[in-house]
mmCIF file of the N, C-alpha and C atoms, coordinates in Angstrom:
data_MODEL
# 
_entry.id   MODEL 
# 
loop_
_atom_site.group_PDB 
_atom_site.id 
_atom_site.type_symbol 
_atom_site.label_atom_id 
_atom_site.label_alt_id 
_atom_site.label_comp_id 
_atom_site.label_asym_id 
_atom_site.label_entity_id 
_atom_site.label_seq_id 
_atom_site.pdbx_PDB_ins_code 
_atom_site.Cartn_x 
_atom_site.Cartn_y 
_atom_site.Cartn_z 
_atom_site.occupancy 
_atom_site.B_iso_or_equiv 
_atom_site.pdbx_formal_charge 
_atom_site.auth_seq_id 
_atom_site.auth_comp_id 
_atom_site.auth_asym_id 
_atom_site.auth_atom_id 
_atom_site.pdbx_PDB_model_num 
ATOM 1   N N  . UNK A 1 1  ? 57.541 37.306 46.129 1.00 0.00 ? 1  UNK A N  1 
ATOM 2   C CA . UNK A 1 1  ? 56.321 37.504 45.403 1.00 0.00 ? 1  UNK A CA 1 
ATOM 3   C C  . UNK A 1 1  ? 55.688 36.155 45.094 1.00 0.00 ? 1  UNK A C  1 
ATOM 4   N N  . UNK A 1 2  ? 54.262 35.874 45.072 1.00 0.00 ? 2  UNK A N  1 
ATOM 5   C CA . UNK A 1 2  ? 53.863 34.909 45.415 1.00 0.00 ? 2  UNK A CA 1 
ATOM 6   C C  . UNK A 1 2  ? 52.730 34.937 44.169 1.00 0.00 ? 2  UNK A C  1 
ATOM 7   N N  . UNK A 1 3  ? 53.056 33.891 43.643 1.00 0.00 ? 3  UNK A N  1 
ATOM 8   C CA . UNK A 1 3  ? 51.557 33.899 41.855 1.00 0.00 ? 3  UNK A CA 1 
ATOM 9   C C  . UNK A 1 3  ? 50.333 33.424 42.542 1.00 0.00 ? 3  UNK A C  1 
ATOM 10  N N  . UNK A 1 4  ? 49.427 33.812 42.488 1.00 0.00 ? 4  UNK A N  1 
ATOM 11  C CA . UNK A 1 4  ? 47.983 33.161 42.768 1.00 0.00 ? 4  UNK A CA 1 
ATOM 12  C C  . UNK A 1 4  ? 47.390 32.440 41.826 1.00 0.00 ? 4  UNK A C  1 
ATOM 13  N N  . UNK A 1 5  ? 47.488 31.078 42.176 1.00 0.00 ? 5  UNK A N  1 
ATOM 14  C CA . UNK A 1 5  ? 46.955 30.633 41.012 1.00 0.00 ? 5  UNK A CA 1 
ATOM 15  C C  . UNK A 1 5  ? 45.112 30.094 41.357 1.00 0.00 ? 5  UNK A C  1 
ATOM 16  N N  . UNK A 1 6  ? 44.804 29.721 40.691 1.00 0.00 ? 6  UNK A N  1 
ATOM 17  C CA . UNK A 1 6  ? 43.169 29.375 40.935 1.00 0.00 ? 6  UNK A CA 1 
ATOM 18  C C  . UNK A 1 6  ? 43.071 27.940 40.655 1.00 0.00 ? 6  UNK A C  1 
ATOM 19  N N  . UNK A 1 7  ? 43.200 27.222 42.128 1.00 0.00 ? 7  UNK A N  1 
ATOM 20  C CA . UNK A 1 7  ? 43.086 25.747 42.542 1.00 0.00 ? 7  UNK A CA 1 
ATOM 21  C C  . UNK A 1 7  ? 42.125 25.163 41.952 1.00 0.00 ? 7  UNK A C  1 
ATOM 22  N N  . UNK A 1 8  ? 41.221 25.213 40.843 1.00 0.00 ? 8  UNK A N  1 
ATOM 23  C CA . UNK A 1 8  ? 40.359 24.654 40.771 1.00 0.00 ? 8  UNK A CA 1 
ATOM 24  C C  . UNK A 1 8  ? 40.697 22.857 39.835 1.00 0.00 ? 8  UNK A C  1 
ATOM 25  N N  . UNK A 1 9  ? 40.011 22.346 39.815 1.00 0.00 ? 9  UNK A N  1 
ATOM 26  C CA . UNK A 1 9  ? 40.536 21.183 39.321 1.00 0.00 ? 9  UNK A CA 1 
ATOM 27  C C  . UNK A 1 9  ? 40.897 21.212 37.651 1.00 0.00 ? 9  UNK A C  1 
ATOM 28  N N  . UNK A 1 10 ? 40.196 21.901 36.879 1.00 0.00 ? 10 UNK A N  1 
ATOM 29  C CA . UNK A 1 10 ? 40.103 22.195 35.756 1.00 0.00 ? 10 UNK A CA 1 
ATOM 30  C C  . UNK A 1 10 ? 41.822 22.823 35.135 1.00 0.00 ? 10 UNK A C  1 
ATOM 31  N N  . UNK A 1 11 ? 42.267 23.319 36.453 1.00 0.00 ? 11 UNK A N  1 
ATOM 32  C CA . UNK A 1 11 ? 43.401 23.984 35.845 1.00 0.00 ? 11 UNK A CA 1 
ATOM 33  C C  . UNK A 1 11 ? 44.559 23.203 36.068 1.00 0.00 ? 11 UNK A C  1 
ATOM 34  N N  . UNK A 1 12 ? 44.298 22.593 37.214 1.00 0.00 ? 12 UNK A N  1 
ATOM 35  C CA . UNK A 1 12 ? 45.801 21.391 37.464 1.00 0.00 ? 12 UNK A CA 1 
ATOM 36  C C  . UNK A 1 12 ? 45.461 20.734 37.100 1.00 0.00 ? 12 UNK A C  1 
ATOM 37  N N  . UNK A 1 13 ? 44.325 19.851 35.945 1.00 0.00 ? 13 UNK A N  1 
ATOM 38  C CA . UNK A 1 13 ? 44.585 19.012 35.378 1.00 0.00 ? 13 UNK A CA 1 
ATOM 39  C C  . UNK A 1 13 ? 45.273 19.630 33.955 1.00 0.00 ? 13 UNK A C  1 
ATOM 40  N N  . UNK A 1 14 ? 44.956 20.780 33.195 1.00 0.00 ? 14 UNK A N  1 
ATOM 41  C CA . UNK A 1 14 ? 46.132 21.169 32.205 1.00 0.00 ? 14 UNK A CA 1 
ATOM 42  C C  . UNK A 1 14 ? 46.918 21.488 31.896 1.00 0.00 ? 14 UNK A C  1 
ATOM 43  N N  . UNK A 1 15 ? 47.814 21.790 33.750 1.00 0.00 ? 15 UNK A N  1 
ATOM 44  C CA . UNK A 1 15 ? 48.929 21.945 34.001 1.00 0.00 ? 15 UNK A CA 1 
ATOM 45  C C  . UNK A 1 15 ? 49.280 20.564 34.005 1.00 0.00 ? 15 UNK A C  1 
ATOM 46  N N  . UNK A 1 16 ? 49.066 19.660 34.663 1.00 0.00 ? 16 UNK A N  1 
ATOM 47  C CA . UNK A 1 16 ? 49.304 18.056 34.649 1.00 0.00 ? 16 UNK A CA 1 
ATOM 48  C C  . UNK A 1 16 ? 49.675 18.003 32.938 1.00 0.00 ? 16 UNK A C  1 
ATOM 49  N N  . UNK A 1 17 ? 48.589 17.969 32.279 1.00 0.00 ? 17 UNK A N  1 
ATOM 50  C CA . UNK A 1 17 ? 48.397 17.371 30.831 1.00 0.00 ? 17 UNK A CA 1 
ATOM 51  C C  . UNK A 1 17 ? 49.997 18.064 30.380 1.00 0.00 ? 17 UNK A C  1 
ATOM 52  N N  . UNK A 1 18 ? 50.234 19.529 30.328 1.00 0.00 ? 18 UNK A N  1 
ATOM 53  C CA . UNK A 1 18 ? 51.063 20.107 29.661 1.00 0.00 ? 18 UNK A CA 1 
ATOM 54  C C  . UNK A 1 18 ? 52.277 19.736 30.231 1.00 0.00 ? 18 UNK A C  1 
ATOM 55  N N  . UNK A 1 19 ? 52.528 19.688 31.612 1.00 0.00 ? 19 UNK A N  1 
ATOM 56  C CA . UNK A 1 19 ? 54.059 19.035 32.017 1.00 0.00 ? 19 UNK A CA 1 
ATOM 57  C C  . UNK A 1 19 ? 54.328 17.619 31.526 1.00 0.00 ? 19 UNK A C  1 
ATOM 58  N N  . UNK A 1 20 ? 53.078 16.738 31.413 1.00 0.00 ? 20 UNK A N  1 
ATOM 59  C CA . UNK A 1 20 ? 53.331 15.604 31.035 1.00 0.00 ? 20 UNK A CA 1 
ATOM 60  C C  . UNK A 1 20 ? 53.956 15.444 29.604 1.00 0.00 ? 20 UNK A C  1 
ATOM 61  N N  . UNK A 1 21 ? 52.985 15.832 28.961 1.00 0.00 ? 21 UNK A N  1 
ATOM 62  C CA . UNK A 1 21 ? 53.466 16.042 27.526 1.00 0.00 ? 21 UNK A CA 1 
ATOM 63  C C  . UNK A 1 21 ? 54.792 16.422 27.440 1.00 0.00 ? 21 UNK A C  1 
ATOM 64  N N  . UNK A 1 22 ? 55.584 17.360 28.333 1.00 0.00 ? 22 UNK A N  1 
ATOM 65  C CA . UNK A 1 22 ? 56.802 17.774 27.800 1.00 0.00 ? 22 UNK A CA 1 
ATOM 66  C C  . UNK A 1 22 ? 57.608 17.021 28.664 1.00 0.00 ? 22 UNK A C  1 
ATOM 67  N N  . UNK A 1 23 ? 57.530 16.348 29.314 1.00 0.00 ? 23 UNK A N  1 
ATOM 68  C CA . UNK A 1 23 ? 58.050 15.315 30.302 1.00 0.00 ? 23 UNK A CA 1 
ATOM 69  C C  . UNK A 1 23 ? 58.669 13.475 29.530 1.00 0.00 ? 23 UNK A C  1 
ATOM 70  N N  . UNK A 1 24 ? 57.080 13.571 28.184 1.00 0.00 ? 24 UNK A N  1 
ATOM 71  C CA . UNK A 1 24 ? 57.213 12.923 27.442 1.00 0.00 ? 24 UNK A CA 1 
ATOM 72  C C  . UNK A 1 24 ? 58.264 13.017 26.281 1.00 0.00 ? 24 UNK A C  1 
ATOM 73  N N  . UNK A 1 25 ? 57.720 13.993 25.802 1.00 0.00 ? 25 UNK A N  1 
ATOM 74  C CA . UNK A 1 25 ? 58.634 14.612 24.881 1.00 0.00 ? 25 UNK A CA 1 
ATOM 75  C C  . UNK A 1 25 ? 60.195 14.537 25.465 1.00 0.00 ? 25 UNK A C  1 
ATOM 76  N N  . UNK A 1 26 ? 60.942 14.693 26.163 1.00 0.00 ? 26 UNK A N  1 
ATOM 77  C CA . UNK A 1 26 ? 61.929 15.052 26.593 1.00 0.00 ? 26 UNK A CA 1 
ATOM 78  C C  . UNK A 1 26 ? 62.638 13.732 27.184 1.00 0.00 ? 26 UNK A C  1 
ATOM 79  N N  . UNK A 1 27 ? 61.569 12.698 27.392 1.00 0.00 ? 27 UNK A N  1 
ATOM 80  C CA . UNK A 1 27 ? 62.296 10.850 27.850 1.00 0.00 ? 27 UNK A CA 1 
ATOM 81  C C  . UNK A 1 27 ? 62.315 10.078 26.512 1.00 0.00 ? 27 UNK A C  1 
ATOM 82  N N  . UNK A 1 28 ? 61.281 10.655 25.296 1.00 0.00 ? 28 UNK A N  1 
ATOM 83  C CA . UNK A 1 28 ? 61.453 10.124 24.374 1.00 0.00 ? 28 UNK A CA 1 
ATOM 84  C C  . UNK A 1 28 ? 62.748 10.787 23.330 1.00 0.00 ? 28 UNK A C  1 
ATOM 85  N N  . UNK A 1 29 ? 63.390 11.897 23.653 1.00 0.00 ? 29 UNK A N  1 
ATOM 86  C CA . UNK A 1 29 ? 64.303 12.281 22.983 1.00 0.00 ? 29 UNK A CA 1 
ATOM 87  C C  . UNK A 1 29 ? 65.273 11.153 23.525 1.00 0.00 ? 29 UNK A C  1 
ATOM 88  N N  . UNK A 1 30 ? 65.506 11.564 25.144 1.00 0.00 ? 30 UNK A N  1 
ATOM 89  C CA . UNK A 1 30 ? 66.653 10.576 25.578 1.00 0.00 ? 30 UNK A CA 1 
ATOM 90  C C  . UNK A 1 30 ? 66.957 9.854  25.033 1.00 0.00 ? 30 UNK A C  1 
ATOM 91  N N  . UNK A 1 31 ? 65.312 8.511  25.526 1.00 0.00 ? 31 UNK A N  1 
ATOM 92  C CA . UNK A 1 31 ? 65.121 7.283  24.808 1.00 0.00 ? 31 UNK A CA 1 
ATOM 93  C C  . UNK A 1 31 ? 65.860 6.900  23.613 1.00 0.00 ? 31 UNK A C  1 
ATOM 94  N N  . UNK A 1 32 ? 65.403 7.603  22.673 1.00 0.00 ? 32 UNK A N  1 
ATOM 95  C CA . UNK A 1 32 ? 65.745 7.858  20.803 1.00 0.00 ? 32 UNK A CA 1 
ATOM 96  C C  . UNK A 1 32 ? 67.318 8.016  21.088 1.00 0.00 ? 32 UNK A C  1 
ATOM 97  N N  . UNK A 1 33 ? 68.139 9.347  21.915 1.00 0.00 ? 33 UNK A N  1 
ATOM 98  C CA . UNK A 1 33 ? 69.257 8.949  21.975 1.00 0.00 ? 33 UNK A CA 1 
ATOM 99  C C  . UNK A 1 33 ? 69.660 7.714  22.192 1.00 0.00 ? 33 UNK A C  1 
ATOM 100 N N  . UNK A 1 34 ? 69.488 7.271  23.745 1.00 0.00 ? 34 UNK A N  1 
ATOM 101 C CA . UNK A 1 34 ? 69.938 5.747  24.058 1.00 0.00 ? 34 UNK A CA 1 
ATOM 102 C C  . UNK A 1 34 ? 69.791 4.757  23.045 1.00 0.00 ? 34 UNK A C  1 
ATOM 103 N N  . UNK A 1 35 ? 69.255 4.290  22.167 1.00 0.00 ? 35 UNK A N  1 
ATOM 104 C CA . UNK A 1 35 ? 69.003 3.260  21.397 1.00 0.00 ? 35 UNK A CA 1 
ATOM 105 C C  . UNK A 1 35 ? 69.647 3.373  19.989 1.00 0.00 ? 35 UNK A C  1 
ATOM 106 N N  . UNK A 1 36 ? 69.700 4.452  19.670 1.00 0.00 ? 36 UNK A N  1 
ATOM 107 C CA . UNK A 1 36 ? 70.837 5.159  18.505 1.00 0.00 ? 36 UNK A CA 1 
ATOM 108 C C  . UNK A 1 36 ? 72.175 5.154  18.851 1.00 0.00 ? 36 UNK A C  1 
ATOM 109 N N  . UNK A 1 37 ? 72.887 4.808  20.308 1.00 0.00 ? 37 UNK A N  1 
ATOM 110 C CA . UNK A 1 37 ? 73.982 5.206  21.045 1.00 0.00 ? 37 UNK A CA 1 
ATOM 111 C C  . UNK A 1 37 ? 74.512 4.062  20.850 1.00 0.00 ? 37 UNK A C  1 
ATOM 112 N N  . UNK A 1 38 ? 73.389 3.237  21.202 1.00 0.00 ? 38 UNK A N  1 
ATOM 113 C CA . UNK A 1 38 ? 74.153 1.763  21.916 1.00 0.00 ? 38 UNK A CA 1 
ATOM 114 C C  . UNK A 1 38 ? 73.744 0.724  20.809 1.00 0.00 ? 38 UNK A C  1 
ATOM 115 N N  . UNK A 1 39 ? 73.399 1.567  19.326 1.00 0.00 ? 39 UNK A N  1 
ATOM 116 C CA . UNK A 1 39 ? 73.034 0.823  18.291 1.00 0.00 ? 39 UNK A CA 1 
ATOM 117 C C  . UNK A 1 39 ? 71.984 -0.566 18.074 1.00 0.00 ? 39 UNK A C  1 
ATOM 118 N N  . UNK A 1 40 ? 70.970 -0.526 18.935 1.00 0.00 ? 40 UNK A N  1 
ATOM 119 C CA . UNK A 1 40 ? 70.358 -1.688 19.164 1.00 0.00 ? 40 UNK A CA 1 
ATOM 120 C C  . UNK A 1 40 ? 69.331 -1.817 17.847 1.00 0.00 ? 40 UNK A C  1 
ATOM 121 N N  . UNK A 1 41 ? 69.351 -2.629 17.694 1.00 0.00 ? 41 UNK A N  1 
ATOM 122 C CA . UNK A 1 41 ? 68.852 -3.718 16.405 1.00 0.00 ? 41 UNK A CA 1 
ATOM 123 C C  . UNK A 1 41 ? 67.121 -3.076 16.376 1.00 0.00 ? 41 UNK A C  1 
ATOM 124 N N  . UNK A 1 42 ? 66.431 -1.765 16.854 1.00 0.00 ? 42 UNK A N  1 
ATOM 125 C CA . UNK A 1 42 ? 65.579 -1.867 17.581 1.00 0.00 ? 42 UNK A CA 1 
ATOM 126 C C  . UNK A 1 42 ? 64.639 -1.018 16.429 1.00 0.00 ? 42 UNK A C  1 
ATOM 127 N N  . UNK A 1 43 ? 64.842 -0.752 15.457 1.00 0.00 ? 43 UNK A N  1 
ATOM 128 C CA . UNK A 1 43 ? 64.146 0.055  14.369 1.00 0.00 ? 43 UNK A CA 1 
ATOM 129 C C  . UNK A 1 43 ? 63.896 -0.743 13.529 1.00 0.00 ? 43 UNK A C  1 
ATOM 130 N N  . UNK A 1 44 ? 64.766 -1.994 13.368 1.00 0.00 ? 44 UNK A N  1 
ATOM 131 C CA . UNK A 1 44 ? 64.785 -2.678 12.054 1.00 0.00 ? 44 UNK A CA 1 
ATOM 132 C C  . UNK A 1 44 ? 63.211 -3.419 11.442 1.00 0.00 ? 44 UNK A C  1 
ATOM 133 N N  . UNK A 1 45 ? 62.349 -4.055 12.098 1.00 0.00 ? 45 UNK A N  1 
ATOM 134 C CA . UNK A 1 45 ? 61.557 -4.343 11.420 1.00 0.00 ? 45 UNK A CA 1 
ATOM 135 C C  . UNK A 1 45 ? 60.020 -4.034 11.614 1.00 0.00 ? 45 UNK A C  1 
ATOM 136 N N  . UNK A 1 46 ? 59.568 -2.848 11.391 1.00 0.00 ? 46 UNK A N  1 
ATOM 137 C CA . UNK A 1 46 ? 59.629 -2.410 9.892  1.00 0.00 ? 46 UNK A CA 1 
ATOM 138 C C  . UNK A 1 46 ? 60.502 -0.795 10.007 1.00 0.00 ? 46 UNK A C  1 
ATOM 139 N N  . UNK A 1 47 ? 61.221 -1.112 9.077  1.00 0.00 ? 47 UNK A N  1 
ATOM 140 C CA . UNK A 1 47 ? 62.085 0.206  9.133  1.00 0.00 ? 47 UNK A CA 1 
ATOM 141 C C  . UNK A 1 47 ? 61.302 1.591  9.068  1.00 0.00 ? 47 UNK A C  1 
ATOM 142 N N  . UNK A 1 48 ? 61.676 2.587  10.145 1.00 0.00 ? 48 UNK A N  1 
ATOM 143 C CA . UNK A 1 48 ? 60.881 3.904  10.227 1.00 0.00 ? 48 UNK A CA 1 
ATOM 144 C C  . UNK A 1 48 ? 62.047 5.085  9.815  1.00 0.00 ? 48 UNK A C  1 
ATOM 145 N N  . UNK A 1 49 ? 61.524 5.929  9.619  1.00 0.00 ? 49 UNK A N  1 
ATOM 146 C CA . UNK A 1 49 ? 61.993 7.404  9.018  1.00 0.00 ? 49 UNK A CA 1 
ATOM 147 C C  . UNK A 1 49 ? 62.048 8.017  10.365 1.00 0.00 ? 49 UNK A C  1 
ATOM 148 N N  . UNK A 1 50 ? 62.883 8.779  10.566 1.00 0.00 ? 50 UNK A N  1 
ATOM 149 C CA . UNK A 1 50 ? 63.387 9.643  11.904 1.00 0.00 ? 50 UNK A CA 1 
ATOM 150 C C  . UNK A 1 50 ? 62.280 9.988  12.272 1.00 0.00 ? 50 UNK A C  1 
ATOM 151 N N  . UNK A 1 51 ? 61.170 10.939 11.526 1.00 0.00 ? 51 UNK A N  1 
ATOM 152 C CA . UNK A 1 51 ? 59.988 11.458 12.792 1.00 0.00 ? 51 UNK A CA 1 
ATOM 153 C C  . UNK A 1 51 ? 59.069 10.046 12.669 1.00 0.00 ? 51 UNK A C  1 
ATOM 154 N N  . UNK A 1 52 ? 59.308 8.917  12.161 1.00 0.00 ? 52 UNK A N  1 
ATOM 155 C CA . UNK A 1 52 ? 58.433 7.430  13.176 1.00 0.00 ? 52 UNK A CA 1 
ATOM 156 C C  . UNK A 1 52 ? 59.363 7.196  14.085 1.00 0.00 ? 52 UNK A C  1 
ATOM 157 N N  . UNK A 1 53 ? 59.978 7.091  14.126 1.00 0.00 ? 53 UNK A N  1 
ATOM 158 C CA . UNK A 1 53 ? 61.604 7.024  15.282 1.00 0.00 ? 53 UNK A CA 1 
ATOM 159 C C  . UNK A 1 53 ? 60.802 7.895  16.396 1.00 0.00 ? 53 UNK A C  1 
ATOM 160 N N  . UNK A 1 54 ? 61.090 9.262  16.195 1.00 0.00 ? 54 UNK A N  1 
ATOM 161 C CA . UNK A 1 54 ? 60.307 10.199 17.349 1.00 0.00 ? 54 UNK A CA 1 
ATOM 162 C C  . UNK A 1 54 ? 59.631 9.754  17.605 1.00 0.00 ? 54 UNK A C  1 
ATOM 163 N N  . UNK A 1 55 ? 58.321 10.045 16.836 1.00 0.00 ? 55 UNK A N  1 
ATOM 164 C CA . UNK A 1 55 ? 57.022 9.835  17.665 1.00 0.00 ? 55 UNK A CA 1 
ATOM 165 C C  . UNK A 1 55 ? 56.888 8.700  18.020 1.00 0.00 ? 55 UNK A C  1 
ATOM 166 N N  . UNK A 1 56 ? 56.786 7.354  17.660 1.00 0.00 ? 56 UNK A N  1 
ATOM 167 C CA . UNK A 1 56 ? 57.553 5.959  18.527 1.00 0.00 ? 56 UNK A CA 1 
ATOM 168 C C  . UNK A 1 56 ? 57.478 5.820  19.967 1.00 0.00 ? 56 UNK A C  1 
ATOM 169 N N  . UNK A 1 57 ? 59.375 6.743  20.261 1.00 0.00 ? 57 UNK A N  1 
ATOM 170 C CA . UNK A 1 57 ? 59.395 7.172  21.690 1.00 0.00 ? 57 UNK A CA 1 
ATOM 171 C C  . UNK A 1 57 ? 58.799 7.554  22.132 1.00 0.00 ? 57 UNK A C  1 
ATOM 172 N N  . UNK A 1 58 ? 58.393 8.893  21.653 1.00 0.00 ? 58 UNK A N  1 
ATOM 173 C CA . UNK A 1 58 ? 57.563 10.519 22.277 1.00 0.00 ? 58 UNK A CA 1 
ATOM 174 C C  . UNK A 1 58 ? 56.249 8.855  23.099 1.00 0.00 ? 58 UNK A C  1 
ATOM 175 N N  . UNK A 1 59 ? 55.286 8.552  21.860 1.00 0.00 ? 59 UNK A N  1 
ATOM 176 C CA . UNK A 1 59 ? 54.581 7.843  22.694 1.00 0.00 ? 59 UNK A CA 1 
ATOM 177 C C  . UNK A 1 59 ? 54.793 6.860  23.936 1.00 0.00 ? 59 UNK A C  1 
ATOM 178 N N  . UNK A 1 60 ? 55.838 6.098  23.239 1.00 0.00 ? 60 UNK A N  1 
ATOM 179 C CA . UNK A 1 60 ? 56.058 4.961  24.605 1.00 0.00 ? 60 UNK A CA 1 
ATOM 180 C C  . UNK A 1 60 ? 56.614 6.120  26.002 1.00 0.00 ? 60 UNK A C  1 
ATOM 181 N N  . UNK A 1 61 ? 57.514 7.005  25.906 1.00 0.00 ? 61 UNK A N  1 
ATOM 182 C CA . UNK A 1 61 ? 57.600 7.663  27.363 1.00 0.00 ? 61 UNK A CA 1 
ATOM 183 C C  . UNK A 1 61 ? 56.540 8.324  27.935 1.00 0.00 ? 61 UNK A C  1 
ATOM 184 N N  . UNK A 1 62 ? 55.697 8.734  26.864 1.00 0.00 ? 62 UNK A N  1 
ATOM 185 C CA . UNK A 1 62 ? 53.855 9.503  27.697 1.00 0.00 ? 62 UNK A CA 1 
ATOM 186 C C  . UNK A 1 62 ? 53.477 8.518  28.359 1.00 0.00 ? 62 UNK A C  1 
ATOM 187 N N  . UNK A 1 63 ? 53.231 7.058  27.565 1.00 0.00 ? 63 UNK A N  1 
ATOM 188 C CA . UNK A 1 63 ? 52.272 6.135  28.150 1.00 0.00 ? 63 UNK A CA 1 
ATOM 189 C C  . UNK A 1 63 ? 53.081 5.663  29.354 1.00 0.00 ? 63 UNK A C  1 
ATOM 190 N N  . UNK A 1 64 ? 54.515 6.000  29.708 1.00 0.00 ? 64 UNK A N  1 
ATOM 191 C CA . UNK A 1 64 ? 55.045 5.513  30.587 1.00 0.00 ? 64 UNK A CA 1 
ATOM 192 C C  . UNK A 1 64 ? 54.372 5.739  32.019 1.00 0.00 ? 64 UNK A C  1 
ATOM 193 N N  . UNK A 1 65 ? 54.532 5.059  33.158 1.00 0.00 ? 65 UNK A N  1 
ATOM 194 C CA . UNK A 1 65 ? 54.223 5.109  34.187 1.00 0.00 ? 65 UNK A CA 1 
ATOM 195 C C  . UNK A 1 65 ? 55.357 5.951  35.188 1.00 0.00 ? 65 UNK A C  1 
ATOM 196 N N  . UNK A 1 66 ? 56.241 5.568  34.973 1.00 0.00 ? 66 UNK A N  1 
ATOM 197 C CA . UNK A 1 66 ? 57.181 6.579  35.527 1.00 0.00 ? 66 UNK A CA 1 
ATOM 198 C C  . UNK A 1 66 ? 57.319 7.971  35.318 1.00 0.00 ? 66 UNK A C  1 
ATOM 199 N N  . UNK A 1 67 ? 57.012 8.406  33.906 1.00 0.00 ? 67 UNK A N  1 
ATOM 200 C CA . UNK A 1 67 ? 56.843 10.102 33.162 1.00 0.00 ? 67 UNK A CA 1 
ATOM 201 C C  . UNK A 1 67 ? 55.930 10.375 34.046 1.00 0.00 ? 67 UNK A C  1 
ATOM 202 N N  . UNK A 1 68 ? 54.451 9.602  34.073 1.00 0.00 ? 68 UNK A N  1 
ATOM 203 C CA . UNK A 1 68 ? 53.638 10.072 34.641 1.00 0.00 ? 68 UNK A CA 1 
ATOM 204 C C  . UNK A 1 68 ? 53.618 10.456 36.357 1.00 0.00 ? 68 UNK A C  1 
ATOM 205 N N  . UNK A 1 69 ? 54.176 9.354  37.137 1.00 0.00 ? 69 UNK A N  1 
ATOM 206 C CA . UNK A 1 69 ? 54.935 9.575  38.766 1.00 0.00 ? 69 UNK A CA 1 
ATOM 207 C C  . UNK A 1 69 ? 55.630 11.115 38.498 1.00 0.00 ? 69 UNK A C  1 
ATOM 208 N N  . UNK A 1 70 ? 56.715 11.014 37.521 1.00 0.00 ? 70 UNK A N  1 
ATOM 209 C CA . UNK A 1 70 ? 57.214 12.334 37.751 1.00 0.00 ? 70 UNK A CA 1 
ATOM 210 C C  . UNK A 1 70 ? 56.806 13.511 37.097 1.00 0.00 ? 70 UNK A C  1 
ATOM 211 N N  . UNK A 1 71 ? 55.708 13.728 36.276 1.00 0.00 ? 71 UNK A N  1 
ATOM 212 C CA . UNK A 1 71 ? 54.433 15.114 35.999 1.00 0.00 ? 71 UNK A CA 1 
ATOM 213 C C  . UNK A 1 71 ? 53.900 14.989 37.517 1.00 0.00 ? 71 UNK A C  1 
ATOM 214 N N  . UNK A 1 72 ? 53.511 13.951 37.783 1.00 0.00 ? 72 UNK A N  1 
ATOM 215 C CA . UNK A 1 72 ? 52.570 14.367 38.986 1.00 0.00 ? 72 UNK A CA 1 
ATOM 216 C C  . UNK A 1 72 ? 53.377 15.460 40.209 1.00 0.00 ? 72 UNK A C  1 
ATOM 217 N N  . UNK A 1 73 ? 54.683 14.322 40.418 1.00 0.00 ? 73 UNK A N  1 
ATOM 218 C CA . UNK A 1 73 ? 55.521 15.402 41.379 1.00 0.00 ? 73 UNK A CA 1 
ATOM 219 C C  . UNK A 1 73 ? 55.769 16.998 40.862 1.00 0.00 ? 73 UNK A C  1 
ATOM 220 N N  . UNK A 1 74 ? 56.196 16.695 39.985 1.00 0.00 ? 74 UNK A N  1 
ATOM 221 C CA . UNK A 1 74 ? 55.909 18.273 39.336 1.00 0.00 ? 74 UNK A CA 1 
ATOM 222 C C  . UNK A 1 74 ? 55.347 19.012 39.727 1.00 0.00 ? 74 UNK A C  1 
ATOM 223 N N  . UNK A 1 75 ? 54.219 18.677 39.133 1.00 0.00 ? 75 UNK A N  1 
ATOM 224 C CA . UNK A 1 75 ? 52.581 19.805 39.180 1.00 0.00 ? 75 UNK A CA 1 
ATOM 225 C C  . UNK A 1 75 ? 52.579 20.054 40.872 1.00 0.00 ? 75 UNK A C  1 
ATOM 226 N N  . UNK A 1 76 ? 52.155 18.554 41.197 1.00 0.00 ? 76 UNK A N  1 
ATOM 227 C CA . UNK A 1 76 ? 52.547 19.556 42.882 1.00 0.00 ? 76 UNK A CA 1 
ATOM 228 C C  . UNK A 1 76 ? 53.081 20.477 43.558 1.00 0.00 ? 76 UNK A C  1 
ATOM 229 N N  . UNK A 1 77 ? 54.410 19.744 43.377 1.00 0.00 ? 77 UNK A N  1 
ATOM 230 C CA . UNK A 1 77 ? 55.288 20.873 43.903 1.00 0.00 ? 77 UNK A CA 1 
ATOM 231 C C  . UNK A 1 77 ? 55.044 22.071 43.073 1.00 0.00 ? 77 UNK A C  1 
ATOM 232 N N  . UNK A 1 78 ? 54.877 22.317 41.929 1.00 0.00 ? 78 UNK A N  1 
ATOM 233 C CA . UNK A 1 78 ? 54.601 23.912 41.282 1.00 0.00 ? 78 UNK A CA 1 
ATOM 234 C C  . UNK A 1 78 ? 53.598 24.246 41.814 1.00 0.00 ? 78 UNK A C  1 
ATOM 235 N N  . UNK A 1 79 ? 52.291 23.673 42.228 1.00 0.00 ? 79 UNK A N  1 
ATOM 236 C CA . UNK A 1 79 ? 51.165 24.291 43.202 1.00 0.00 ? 79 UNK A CA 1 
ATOM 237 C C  . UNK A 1 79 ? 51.646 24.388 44.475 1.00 0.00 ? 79 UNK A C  1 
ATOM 238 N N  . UNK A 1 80 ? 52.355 23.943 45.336 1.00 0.00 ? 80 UNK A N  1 
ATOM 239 C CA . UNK A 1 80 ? 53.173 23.765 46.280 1.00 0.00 ? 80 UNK A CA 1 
ATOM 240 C C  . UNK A 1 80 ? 53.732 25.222 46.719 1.00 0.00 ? 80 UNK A C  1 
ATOM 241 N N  . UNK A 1 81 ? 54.686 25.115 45.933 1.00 0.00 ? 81 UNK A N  1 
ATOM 242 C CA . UNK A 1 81 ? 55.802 25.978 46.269 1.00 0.00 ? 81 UNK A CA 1 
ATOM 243 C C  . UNK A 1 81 ? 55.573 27.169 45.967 1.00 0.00 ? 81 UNK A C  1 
ATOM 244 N N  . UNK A 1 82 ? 55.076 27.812 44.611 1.00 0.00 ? 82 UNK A N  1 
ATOM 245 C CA . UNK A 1 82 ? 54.876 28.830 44.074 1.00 0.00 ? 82 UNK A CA 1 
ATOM 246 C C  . UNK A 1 82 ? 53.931 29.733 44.263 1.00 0.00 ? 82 UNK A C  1 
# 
């Protein structure tokens, strides 16, 4: 069974937007793990409260260039394949 979706540009760009976002969300958890793991000195000045901690990451992995390489593969392949 095969979804029809409607190619228009309007819609894979808010499929883009929405994988990205959770693409973000989900390197900035890592992130937040890794740096809590390996205890790095990396909160200390100016000290933040767990959701500045989050959102912190959450931002630096959106603005990442790599999150974004891999939303793009994404979205494709979900227009792609599906």
């Amino acid at each position: 069974m095969r979804i029809s979706w409607d190619l228009n540009a309007g819609s894979i760009i808010i499929v883009l937007l929405f994988i990205h976002f959770i693409m973000g969300g989900i390197r900035g958890l890592y992130r937040h793990h890794m740096i809590e793991k390996h205890q790095y000195n990396y909160y200390s000045d100016p000290p933040m409260n767990l959701l500045g901690k989050l959102a912190h990451n959450w931002m630096v992995s959106t603005l990442s260039s790599t999150t974004f390489f891999l939303s793009a593969s994404i979205t494709v392949m979900l227009f792609l394949f599906l």
